[in-house]
C-alpha positions as CSV (number, residue, x, y, z in Angstrom):
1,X,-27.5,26.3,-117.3
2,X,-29.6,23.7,-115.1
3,X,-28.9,24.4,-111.7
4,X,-31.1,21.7,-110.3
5,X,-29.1,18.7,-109.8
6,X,-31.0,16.8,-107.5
7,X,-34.7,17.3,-108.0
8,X,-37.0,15.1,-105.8
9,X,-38.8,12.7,-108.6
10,X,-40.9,9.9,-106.5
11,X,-44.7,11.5,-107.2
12,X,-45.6,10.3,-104.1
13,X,-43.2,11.9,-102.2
14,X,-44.2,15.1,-104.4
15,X,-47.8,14.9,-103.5
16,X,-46.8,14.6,-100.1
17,X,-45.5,18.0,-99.8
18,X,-47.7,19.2,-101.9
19,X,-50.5,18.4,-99.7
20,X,-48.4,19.2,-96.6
21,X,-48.1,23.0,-97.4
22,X,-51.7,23.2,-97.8
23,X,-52.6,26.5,-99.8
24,X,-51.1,27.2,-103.3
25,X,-51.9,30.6,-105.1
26,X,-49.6,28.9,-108.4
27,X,-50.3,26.4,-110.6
28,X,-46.9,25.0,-110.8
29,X,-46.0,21.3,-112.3
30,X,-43.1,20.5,-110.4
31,X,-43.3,16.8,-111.8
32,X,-44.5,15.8,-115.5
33,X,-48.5,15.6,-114.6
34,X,-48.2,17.1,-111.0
35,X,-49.3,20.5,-110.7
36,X,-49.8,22.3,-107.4
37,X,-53.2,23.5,-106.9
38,X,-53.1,26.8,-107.2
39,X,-56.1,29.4,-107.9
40,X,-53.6,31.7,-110.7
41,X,-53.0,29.2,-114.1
42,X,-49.8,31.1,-114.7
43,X,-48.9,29.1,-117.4
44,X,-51.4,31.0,-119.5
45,X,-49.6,34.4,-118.6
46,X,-46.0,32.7,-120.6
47,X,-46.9,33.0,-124.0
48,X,-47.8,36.6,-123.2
49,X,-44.4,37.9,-121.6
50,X,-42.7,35.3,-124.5
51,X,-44.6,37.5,-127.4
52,X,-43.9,41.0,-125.3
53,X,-39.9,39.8,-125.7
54,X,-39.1,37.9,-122.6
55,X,-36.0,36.1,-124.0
56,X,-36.3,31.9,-124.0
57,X,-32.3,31.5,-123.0
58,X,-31.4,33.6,-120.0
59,X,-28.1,32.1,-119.4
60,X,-25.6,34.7,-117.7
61,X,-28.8,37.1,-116.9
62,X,-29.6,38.2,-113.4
63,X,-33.4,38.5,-112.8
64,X,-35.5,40.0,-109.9
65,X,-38.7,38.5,-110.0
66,X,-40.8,40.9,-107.2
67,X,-43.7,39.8,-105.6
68,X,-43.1,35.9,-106.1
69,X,-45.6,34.3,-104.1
70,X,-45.5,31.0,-105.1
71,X,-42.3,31.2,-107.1
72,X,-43.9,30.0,-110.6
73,X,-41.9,33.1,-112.3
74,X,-39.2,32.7,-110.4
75,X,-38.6,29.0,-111.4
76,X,-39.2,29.1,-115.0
77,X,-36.8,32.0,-115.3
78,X,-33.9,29.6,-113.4
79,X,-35.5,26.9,-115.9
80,X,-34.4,29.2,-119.1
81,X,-30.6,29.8,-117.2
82,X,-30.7,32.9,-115.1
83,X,-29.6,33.7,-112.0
84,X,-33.0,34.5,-109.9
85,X,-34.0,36.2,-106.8
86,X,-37.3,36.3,-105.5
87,X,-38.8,38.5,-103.0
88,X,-41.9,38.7,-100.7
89,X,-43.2,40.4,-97.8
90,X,-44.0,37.2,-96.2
91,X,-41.4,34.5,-95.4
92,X,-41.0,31.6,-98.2
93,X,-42.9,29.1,-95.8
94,X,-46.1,31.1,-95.5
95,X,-46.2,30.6,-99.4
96,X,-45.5,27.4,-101.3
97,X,-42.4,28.6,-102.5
98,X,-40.0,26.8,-99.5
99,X,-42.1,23.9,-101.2
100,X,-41.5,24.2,-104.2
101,X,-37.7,25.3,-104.1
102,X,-37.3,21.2,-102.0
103,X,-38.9,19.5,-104.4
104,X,-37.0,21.5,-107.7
105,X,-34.0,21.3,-105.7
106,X,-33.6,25.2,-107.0
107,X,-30.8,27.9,-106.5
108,X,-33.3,30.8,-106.5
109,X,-32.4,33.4,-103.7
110,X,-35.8,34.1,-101.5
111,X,-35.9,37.3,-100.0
112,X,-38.8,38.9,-97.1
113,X,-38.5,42.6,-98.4
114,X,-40.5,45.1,-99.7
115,X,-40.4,46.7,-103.3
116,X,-39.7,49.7,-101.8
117,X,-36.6,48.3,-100.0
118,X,-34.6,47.0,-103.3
119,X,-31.7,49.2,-103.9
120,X,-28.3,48.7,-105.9
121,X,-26.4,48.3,-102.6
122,X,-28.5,45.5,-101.1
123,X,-29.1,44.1,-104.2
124,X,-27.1,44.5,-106.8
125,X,-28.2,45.2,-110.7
126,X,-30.3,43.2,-112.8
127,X,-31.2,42.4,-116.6
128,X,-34.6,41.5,-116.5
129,X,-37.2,42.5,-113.7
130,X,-40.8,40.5,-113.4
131,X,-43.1,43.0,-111.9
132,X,-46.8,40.9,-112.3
133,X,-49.6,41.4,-110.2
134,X,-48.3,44.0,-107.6
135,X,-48.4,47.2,-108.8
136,X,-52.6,47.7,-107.9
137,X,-52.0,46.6,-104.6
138,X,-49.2,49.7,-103.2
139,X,-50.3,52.8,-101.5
140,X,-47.0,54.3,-103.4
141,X,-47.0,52.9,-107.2
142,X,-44.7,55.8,-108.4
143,X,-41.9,55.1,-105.8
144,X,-41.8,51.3,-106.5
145,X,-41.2,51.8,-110.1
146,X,-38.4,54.7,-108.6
147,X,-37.1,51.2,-106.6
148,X,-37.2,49.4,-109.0
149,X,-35.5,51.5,-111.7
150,X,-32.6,51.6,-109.3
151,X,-31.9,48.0,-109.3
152,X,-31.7,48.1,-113.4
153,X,-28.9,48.1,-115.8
154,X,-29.2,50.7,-118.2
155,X,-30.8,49.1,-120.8
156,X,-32.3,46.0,-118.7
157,X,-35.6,44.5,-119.3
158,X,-38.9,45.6,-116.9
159,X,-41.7,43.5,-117.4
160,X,-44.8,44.7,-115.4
161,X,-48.4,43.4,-115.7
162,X,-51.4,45.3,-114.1
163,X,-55.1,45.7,-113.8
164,X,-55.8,48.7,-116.3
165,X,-59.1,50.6,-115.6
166,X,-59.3,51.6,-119.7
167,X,-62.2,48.6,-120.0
168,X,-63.0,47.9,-116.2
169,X,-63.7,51.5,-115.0
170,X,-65.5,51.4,-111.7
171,X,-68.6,53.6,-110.9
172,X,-69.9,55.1,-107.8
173,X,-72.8,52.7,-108.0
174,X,-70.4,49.8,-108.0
175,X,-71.4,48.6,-111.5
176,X,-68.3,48.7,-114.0
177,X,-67.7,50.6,-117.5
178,X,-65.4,51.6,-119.5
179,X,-63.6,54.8,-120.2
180,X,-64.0,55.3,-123.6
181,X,-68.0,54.8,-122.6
182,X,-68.1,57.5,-120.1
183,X,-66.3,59.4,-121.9
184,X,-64.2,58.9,-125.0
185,X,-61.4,61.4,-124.4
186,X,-60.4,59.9,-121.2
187,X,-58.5,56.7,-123.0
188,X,-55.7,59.4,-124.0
189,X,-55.7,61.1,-120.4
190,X,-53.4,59.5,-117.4
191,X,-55.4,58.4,-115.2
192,X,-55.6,56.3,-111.9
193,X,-58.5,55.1,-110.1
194,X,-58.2,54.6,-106.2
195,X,-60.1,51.8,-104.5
196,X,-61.0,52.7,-100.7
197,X,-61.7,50.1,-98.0
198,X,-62.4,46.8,-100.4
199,X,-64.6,48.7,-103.5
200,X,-62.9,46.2,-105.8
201,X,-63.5,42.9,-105.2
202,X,-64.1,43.2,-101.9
203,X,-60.0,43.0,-101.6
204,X,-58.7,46.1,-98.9
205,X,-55.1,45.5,-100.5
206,X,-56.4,47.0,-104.1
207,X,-55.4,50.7,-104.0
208,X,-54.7,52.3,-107.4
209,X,-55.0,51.3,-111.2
210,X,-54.0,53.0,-114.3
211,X,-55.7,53.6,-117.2
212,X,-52.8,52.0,-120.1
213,X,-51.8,56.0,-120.6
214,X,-51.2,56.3,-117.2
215,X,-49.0,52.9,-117.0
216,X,-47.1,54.5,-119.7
217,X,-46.5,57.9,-118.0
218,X,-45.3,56.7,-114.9
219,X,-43.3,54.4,-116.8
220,X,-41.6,57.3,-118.5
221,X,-41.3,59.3,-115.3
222,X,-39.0,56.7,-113.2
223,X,-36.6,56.2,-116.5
224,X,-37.9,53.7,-118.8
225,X,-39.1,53.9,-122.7
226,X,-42.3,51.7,-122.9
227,X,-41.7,49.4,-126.0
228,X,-44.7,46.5,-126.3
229,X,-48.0,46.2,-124.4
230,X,-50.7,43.7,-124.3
231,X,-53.8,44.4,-123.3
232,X,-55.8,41.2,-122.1
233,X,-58.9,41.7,-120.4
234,X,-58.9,43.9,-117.9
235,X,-55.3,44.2,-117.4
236,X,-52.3,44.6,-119.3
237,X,-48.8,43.9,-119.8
238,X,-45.9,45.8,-120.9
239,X,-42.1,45.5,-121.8
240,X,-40.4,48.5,-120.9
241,X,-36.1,49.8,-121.4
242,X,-34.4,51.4,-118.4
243,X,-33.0,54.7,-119.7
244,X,-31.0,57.2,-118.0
245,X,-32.9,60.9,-118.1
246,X,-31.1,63.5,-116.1
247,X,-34.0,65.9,-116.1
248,X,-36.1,62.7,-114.9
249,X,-33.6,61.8,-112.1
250,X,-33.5,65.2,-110.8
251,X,-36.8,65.0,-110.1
252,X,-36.9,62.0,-108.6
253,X,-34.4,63.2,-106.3
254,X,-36.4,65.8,-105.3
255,X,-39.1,64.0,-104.5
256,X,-37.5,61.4,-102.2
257,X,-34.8,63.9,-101.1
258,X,-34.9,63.4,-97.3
259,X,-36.4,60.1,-97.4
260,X,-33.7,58.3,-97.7
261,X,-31.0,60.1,-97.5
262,X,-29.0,63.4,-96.2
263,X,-30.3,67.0,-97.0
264,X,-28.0,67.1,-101.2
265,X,-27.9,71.0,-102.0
266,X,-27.6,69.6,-105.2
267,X,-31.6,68.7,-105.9
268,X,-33.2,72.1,-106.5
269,X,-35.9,73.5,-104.6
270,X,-38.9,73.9,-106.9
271,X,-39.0,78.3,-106.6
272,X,-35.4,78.3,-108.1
273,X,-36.3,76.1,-110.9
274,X,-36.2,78.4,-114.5
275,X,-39.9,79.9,-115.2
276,X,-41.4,79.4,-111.9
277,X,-43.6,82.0,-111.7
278,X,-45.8,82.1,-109.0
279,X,-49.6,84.5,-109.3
280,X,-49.4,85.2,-105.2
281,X,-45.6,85.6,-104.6
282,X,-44.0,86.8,-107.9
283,X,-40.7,85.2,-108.8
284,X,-38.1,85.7,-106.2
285,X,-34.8,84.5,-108.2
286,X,-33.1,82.8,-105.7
287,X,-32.3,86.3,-104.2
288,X,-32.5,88.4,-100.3
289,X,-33.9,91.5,-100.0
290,X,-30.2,94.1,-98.7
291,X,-30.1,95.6,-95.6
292,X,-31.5,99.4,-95.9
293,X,-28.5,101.7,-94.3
294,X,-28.3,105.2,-94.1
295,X,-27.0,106.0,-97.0
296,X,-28.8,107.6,-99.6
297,X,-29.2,106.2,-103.1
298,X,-27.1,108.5,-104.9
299,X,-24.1,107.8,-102.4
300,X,-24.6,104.1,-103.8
301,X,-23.3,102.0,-106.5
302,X,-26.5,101.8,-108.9
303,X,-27.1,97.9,-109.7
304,X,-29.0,96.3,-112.0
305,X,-31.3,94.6,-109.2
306,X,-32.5,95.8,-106.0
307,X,-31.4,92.6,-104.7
308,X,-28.8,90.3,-103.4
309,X,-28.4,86.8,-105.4
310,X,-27.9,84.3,-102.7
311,X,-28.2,80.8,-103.4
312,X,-30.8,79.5,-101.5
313,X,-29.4,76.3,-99.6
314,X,-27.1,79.0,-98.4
315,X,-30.1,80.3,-96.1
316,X,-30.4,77.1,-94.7
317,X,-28.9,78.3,-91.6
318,X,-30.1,81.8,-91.5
């Protein structure tokens, strides 16, 4: 459904505000023949997400398209009939989205926030996520695709596209390689490659990029089932299903237990997990050493165990 009903048309006019917001990161033609003038030709990412599965009607689907810059995404997706919103760090004016949202008279929803923000409260759930161009540039990759798993329907749509370091593998002497060069067996290992201060393209907001096994790993660990990639160039794209995995989720709890929420008795402590075994420690089972009396042993009840099981958010407080 075309929510657009009155769209500015007079070029003029359109060139007007283009030129008036000055920088563009997007290519987008918001008039047949007028394109912004923009540095990223998304328009040659389309056919890519189309072939990974991105559907062509998206009437009735919600979509969360995160990092939008420029809103190119974000407008086509309204264009096919979903209901969109867009975030950013920065507000929609420091970007030509405010721009381009006038002159499309559009119904996206802009939001300043940060990936890590999104939750189901604030934001609802959606059936199709964009995540393009962002992931290489957070200090936490693993707890955005947590964020961003929480925000999906079971069964909803993540479409992610990344640098991938499997044919532009960075070496100390700045030249670039790939893995299966350095070393064959590394193309099947997970593995990210940090950037520090600007060693990649002189950019300081590249931090970390997978290797495609790695994409796929931490895929699997915030609940989804990796189910098409592309690789193009140095980078890749992938369509990916949000499952539910309890084993998964418990983990993920554990890890951002505190963080966001009350002390949950609940999430295990990792010494009371089955078969942790520890070489310094031994294995403790959950359990407190008695308290010695004077009693000798043949007085006592013989038990199996010299110790007391004792759960152990029970000695929270001890």
């Amino acid at each position: 459904m075309n929510r657009r009903k009155n769209p500015i048309t007079d070029p003029d006019e359109i060139r007007k505000l283009i030129s008036g917001h000055g920088r563009w990161w997007h290519e987008i033609e918001l008039a047949p023949g007028i394109v912004t003038p923009g540095d990223d030709s998304n328009r040659m990412k389309v056919p890519i997400l189309d072939g990974l599965g991105l559907a062509a009607d998206m009437t009735g689907m919600r979509v969360l398209d995160i990092g939008c810059s420029d809103g190119f995404f974000s407008f086509e997706m309204e264009r096919r009939g979903a209901d969109v919103v867009a975030i950013d760090f920065v507000p929609e004016t420091y970007t030509g989205f405010s721009t381009a949202r006038t002159v499309l008279d559009s119904a996206v929803e802009y939001r300043m926030d940060n990936v890590y923000n999104v939750s189901p409260e604030g934001y609802g759930l959606f059936d199709v996520v964009l995540f393009l161009g962002v992931l290489y540039h957070l200090r936490k990759p693993l707890a955005a695709l947590d964020a961003v798993r929480s925000v999906m329907k079971d069964g909803a749509q993540l479409f992610v596209g990344t640098m991938l370091i499997d044919d532009y593998f960075l070496l100390p002497d700045r030249t670039v390689s790939s893995l299966s060069a350095v070393n064959p067996v590394l193309n099947n290992m997970p593995i990210w490659q940090a950037y520090p201060g600007d060693s990649l393209n002189g950019d300081f907001t590249n931090c970390f990029a997978p290797n495609r096994r790695a994409l796929e790993v931490a895929l699997e660990e915030a609940q989804f089932q990796v189910e098409a990639v592309q690789i193009v160039s140095m980078g890749g794209y992938v369509r990916a299903s949000a499952v539910s995995d309890e084993r998964v989720s418990k983990y993920q709890r554990l890890d951002g237990r505190l963080e966001t929420s009350a002390f949950d008795p609940e999430v295990p402590y990792f010494l009371d997990e089955p078969g942790s075994v520890h070489d310094v420690t031994g294995r403790r089972d959950n359990a407190v050493e008695t308290q010695p009396s004077d009693q000798t042993s043949s007085d006592l009840p013989q038990p199996k165990s010299v110790t007391e099981r004792v759960p152990w958010w029970k000695l929270w407080k001890r």
